[in-house]
VMD Tcl script that draws the C-alpha trace (Angstrom):
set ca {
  {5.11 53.68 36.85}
  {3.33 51.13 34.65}
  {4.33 47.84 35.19}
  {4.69 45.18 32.32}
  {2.62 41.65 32.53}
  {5.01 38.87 33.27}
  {3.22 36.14 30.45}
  {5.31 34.90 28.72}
  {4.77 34.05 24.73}
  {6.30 30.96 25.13}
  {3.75 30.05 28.01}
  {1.72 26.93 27.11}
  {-1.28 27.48 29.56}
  {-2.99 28.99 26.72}
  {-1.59 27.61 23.44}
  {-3.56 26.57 20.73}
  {-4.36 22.57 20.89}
  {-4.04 23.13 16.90}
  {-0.52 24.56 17.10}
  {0.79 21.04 16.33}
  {-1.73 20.30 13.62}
  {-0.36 23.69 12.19}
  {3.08 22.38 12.17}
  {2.59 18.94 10.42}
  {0.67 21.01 7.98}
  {3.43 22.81 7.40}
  {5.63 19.66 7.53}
  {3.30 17.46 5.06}
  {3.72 20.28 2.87}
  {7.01 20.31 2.49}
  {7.36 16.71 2.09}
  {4.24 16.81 -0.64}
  {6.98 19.64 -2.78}
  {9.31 17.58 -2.38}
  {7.57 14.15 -3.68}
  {6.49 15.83 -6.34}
  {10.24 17.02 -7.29}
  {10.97 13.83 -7.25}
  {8.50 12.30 -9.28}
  {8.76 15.08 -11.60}
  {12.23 14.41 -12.17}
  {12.09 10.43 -12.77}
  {9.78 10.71 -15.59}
  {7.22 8.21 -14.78}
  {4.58 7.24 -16.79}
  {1.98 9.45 -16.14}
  {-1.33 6.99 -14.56}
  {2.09 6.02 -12.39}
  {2.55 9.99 -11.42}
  {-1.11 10.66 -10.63}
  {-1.65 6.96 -8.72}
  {1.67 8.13 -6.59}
  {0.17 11.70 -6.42}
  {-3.19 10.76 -4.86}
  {-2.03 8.44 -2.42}
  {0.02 10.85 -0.74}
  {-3.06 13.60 -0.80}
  {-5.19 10.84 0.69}
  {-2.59 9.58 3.19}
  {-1.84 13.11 3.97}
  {-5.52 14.65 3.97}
  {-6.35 11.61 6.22}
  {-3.29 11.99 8.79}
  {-4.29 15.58 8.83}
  {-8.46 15.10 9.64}
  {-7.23 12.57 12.48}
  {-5.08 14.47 14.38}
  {-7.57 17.31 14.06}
  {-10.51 14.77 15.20}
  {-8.53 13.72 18.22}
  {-7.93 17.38 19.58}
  {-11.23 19.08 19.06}
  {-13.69 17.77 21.84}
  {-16.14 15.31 21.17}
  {-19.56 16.22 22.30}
  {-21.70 12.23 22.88}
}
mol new
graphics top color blue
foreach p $ca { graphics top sphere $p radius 0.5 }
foreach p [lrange $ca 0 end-1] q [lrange $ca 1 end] { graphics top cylinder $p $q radius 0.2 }
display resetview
C-alpha cells in the first residue's frame, strides 16, 4: 500500500520569501484601478491626471523594488 506524504501546502518551511511581494503586487494593483477610476471620473485637468498618475507608479514601483531588495540576499 502506497502511503501519501504528510506536507502540507500550507507548510511555510518552504514558501517563497516573494509570496508577500506577490500579494502587494496584487494589492497595489488593485488600488492603481481603482485611482485611476477615480480620477477618471472627476475630470481633472489633464497635466493634473498624469502628475497624480506618475506619482502613484513611482510611489508604487518604489514600494515594490524595496520590499523586493530587503528579501533577496545581499551578497558584500
Amino acid at each position: 500500500m502506497a502511503m501519501k506524504s504528510s506536507k502540507s501546502v500550507t507548510n511555510s518551511e518552504g514558501a517563497n520569501p516573494f509570496d508577500a511581494v506577490k500579494i502587494e503586487l496584487a494589492v497595489i494593483i488593485g488600488l492603481a484601478v481603482g485611482v485611476l477610476l477615480v480620477i477618471w471620473r472627476l475630470d481633472l485637468g489633464h497635466v493634473l491626471e498624469l502628475i497624480l498618475l506618475a506619482g502613484l507608479g513611482l510611489a508604487a514601483g518604489g514600494w515594490l523594488a524595496v520590499r523586493t531588495r530587503q528579501i533577496t540576499p545581499q551578497d558584500d
